[in-house]
N, C-alpha and C positions, 0 to 999 in steps of 0.2 A: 485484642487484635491490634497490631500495630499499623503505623501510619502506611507502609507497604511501599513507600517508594523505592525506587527501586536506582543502583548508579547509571553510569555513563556507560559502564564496561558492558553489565546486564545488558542493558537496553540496546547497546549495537548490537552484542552477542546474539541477540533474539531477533532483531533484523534481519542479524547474517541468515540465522537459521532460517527463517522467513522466506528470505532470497532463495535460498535452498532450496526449499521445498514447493515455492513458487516453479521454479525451473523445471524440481523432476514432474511437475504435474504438466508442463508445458513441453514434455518431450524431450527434455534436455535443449528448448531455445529459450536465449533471455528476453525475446521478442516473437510474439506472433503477428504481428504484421510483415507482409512481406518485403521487408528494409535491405537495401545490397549493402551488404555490411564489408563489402570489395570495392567500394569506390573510393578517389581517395578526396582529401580537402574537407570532408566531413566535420560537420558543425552540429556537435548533440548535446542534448541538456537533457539532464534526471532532476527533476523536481522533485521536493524531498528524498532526498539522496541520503540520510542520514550520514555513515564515515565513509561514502562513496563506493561503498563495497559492490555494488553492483556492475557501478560507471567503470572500475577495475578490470568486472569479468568481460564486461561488453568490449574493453578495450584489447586484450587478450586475444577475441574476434575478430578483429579489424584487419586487413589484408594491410592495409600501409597505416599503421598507429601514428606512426610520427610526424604524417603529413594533416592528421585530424585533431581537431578541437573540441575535447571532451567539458563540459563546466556541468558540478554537481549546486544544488541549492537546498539549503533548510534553514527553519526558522533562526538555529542555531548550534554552534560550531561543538560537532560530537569526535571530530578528529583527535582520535590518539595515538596514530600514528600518519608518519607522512604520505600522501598521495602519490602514489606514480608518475613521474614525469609525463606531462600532457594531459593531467588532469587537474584541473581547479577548483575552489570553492568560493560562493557566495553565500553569505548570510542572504534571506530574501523568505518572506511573510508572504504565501498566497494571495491575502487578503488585500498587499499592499500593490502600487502598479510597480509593475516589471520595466527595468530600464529600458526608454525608450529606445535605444541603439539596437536593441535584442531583439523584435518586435521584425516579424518579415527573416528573420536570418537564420534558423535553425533546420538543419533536413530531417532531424527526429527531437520530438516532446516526449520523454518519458515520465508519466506519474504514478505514484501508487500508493495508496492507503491514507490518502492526506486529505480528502473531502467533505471529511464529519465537522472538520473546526467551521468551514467554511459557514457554516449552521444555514442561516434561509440565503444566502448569496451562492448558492450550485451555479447556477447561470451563470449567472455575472463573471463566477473565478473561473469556472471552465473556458466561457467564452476570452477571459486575459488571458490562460494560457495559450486559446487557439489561436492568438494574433502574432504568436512565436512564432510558428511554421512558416516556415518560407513556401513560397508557390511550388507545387510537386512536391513539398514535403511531405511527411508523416508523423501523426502522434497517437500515444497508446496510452490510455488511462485504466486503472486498476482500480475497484472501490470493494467491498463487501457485498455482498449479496443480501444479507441482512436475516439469515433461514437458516433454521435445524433442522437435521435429519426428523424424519417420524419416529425412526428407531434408535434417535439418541436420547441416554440418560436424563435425568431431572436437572443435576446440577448444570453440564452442557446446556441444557434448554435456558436455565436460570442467567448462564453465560452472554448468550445472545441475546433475550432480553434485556439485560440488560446491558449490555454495547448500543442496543436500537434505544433504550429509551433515555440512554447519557447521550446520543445523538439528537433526538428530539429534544429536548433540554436545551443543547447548544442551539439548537433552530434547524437542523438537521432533518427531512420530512423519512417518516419510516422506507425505504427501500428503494433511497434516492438516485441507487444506481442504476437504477431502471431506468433513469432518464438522459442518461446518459450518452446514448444511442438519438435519440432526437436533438439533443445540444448540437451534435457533427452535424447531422442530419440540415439544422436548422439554418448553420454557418457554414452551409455551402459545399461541406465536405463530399468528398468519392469514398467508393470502394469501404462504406462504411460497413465493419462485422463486429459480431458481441459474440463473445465466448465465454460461457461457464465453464471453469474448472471445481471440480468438487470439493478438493482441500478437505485434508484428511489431517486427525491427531493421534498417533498409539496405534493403535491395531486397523483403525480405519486407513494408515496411511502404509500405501501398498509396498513398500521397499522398507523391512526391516529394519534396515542396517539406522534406519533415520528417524525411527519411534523416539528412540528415549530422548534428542533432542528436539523432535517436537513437542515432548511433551514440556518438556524442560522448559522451553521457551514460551508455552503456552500458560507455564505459571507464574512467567515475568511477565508475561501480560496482565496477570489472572489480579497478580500485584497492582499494577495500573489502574486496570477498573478497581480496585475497591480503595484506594487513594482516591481517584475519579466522585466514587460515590461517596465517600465521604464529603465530599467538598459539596456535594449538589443540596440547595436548599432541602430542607426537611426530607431529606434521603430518598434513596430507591424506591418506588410504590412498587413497582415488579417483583418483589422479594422481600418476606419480612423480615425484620432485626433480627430473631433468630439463626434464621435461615442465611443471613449476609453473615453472623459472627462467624458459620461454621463452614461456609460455602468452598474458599480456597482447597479447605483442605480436602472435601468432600469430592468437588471438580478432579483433585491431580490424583484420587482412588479410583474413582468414575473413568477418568482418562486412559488409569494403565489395566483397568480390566475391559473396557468399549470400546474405548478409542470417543471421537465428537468428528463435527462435517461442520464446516465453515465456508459454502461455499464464495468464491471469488469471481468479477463478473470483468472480464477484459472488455474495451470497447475500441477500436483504431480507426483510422480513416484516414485518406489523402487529401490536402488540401489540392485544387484548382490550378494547372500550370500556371493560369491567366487570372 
């Protein structure tokens, strides 16, 4: 088996997808918190934004685009092509502090699937993003759910396993987005709601037309994790060497005859006029 990393192309590709299929499970909104996406002078930030594909669609939404201030953030710079006018980028590490200038000024914090690095600091990085929101603002954080269907496949099950235990590794506690709802909760937030969406791969995911790119993208990830586990001291204990040599290929047969469930846990809330 080879080292399975994967390019720059891949990996947005799979995002893009990602986006996707985030979206059709939220109804076709790129947002479920209730955000007037009609106002204008708007100040929003996507936190790991990877090539801004998102900040693009949401922009598209905006009733006056060009009177708002779209800024994308990730570790690092996956743009291959140029951004839309009135959209930017910053390099910017969760982990590290966020420009003080930013801090109180934003009317929407969007994040999503970026919380595993954070490993035992959840708090901590949640609570630096919440200091973004400006008073009446809003933000929407996206993490895993960390759970397989009961009537998902072996290799699926072996999937999530280990995603939860490359997490725990990094310091990451199993099913950290459970807590996620008390982080708002704790800093003072309104109108706090948690919504699972089921997230669906292949057969499990309800519109056709978007299987064989889920699947497809499920096995740039599939790449990831087992790069991932490679690298982790004395390997996966969730899955034996056998079982890891043969796993990708087994997962993306498993996929196009079952489908797998991944589910996805939104959490939003309004900060405090005052």
């Amino acid at each position: 088996m080879s080292d399975s990393f994967v390019t720059t192309e891949e990996e947005n590709w799979r995002l893009e997808q990602q986006s996707k299929i985030i979206r059709f499970y939220q109804d076709g909104k790129l947002l479920l918190c209730p955000f007037d996406l009609s106002r204008s002078n708007l100040r929003i930030l996507d936190s790991a934004s990877s090539d801004g594909y998102w900040l693009s669609q949401l922009q598209a939404n905006l009733k006056d685009p060009g009177s708002c201030t779209l800024i994308g953030t990730d570790i690092q710079d996956r743009h291959l092509r140029a951004l839309p006018p009135g959209i930017s980028f910053q390099i910017q590490d969760i982990l590290q502090p966020w420009p003080e200038s930013w801090k109180s000024s934003f009317d929407l914090v969007h994040q999503t699937l970026v919380l595993t690095v954070a490993g035992p600091r959840q708090r901590e990085t949640v609570n630096a993003v919440l200091e973004l929101v400006k008073p009446g603002g809003w933000v929407e954080l996206m993490e895993p759910d960390g759970e397989a269907g009961d009537d998902d496949g072996p290799a699926h099950q072996q999937f999530v396993a280990m995603m939860n235990e490359i997490g725990v590794w990094l310091g990451a506690p199993k099913g950290f987005s459970k807590d996620l709802e008390g982080y708002l909760l704790d800093a003072g937030f309104l109108d706090v709601k948690t919504v699972v969406l089921p997230g669906g791969t292949g057969p499990k995911l309800p519109d056709s037309g978007m299987r064989e790119a889920s699947i497809q993208s499920a096995v740039i990830s599939g790449k990831n994790v087992i790069a991932t586990g490679k690298r982790t001291p004395g390997g996966l204990r969730c899955i034996s060497l056998a079982d890891f040599e043969t796993w990708l290929v087994r997962w993306e047969a498993e996929l196009r005859m079952r489908g797998g469930s991944y589910p996805l846990r939104v959490v939003y809330g309004r900060r405090p006029d005052t």
